[in-house]
Each structure stands twice: as structure tokens, then as C-alpha cells.
C-alpha atoms as a printed R data frame, in Angstrom:
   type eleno elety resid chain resno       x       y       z
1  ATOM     1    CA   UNK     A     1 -40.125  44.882  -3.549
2  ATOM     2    CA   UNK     A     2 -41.408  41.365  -3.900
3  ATOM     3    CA   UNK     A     3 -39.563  40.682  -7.480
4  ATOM     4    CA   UNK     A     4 -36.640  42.054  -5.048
5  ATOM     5    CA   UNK     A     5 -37.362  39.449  -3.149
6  ATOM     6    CA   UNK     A     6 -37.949  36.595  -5.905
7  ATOM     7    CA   UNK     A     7 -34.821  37.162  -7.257
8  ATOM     8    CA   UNK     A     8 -32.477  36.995  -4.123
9  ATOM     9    CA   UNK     A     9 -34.417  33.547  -3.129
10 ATOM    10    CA   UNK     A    10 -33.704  32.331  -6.857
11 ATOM    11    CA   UNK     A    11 -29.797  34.073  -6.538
12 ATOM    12    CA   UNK     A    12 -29.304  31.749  -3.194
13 ATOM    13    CA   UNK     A    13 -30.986  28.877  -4.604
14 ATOM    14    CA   UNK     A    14 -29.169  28.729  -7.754
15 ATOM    15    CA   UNK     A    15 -25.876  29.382  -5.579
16 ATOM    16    CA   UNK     A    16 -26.933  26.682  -3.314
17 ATOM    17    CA   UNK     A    17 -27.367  24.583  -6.446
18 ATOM    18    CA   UNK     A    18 -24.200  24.997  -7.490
19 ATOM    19    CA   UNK     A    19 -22.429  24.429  -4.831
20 ATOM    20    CA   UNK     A    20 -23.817  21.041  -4.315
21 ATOM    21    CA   UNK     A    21 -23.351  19.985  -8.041
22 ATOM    22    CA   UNK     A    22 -19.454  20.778  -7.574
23 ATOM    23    CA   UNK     A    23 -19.393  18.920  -4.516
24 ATOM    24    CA   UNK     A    24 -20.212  16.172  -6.219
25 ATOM    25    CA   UNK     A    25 -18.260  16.497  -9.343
26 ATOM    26    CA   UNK     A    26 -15.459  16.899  -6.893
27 ATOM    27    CA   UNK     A    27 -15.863  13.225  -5.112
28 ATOM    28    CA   UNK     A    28 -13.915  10.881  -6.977
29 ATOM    29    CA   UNK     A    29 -14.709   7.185  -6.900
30 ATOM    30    CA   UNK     A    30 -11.280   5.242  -6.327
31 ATOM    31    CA   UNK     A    31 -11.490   2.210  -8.028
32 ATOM    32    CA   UNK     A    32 -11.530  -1.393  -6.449
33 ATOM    33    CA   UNK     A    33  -8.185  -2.967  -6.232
34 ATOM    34    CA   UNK     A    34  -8.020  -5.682  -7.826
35 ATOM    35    CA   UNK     A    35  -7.341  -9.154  -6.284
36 ATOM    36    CA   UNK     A    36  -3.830 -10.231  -5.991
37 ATOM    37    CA   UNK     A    37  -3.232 -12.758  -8.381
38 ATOM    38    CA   UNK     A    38  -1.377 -15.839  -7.996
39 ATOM    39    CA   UNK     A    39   1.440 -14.690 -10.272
40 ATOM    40    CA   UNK     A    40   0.988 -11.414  -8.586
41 ATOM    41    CA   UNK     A    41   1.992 -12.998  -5.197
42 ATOM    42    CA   UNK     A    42   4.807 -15.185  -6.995
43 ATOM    43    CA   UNK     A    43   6.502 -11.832  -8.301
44 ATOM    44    CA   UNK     A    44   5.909 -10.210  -5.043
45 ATOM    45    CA   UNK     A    45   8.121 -12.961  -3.044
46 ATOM    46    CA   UNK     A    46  10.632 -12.954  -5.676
47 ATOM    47    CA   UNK     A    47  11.237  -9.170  -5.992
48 ATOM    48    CA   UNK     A    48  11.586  -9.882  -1.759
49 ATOM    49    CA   UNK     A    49  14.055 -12.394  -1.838
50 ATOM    50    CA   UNK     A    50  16.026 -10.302  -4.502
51 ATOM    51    CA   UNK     A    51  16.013  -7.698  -2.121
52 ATOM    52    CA   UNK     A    52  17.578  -9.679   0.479
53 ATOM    53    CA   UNK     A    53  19.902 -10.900  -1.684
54 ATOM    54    CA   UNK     A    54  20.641  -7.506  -3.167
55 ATOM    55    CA   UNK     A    55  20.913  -5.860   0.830
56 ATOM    56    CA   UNK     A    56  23.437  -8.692   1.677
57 ATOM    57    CA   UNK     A    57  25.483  -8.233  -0.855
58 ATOM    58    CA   UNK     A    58  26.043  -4.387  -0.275
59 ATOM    59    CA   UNK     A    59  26.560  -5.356   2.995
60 ATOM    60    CA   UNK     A    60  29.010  -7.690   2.183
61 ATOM    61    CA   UNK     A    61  30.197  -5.402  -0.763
62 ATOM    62    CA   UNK     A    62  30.583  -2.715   2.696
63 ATOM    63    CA   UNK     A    63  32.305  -4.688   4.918
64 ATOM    64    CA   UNK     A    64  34.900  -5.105   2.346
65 ATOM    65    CA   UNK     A    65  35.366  -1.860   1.707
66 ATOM    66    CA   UNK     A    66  35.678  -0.635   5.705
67 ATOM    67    CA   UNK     A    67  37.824  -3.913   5.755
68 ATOM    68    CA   UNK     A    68  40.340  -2.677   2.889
69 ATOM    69    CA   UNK     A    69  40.185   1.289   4.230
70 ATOM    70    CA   UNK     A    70  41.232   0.026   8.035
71 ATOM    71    CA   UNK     A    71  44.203  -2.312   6.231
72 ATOM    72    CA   UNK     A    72  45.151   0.962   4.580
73 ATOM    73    CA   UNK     A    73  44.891   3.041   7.633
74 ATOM    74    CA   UNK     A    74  46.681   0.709   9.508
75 ATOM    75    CA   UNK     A    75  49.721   0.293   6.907
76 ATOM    76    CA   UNK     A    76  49.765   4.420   6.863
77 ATOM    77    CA   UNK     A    77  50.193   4.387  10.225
78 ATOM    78    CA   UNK     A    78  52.779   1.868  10.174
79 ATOM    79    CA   UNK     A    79  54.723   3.468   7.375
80 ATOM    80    CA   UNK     A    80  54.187   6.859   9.578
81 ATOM    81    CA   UNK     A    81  55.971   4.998  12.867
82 ATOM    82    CA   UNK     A    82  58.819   3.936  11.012
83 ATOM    83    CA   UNK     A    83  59.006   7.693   9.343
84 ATOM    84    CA   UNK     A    84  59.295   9.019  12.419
85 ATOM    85    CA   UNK     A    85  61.592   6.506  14.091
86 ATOM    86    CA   UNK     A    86  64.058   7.357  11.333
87 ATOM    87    CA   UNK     A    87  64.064  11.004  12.598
């Protein structure tokens, strides 16, 4: 009975042991970020203002578009009046 005994309190303690180990196996260390450089922050605010100037143009490039489609809706409908004044 008491090598019963010995063995289930070195089972738990070799489960406990284990379990700890893993824990800490499992906790990665992130590493530091590194300081922003200066030509870090130079690209940064370049990629920006390329950005803007990329979302103004496809606005620009958008308004043309919706510009041109309503000229074309409006000459259909034009051309579609005079149809049906012929009639």
C-alpha cells in the first residue's frame, strides 16, 4: 500500500511537472520593435502622400466615368423621345 502510494505522488508530480514545462515552452517572447528610423518615417509619409494621390485620382478617374455613363443615358433617352415621337 505505501509503494501504492509513492507512486501516485511521483505520477502527479511528474504530471504536474510537465505541465508547467509546456507552459513555458508555450510563452513566446515577441521581440522588441525596433525604432522607427528616420528613413523609415521618410518612406512612411511618402507611401501616404502616394495614397492620396492614388485615392484622388480614382476619384477623379470615377467621376469621369459616372460623368460619361449619365451623357450616355441622357443621349439614350433623347434618341428614345424622338423614337417615339416618330410613332
Amino acid at each position: 500500500m505505501n509503494t501504492n502510494n509513492i507512486t501516485k505522488k511521483r505520477l502527479y508530480a511528474a504530471l504536474i511537472t510537465a505541465c508547467l514545462s509546456s507552459a513555458v515552452f508555450a510563452q513566446t517572447s515577441e521581440p522588441a520593435a525596433t525604432p522607427a528610423t528616420h528613413a523609415d518615417k521618410k518612406a512612411a509619409k511618402a507611401q501616404a502622400k502616394a495614397d492620396k494621390k492614388a485615392a484622388v485620382a480614382q476619384a477623379k478617374a470615377d467621376k469621369s466615368k459616372t460623368d460619361a455613363q449619365a451623357d450616355a443615358d441622357k443621349a439614350n433617352a433623347d434618341a428614345n423621345l424622338k423614337d417615339a415621337k416618330k410613332q
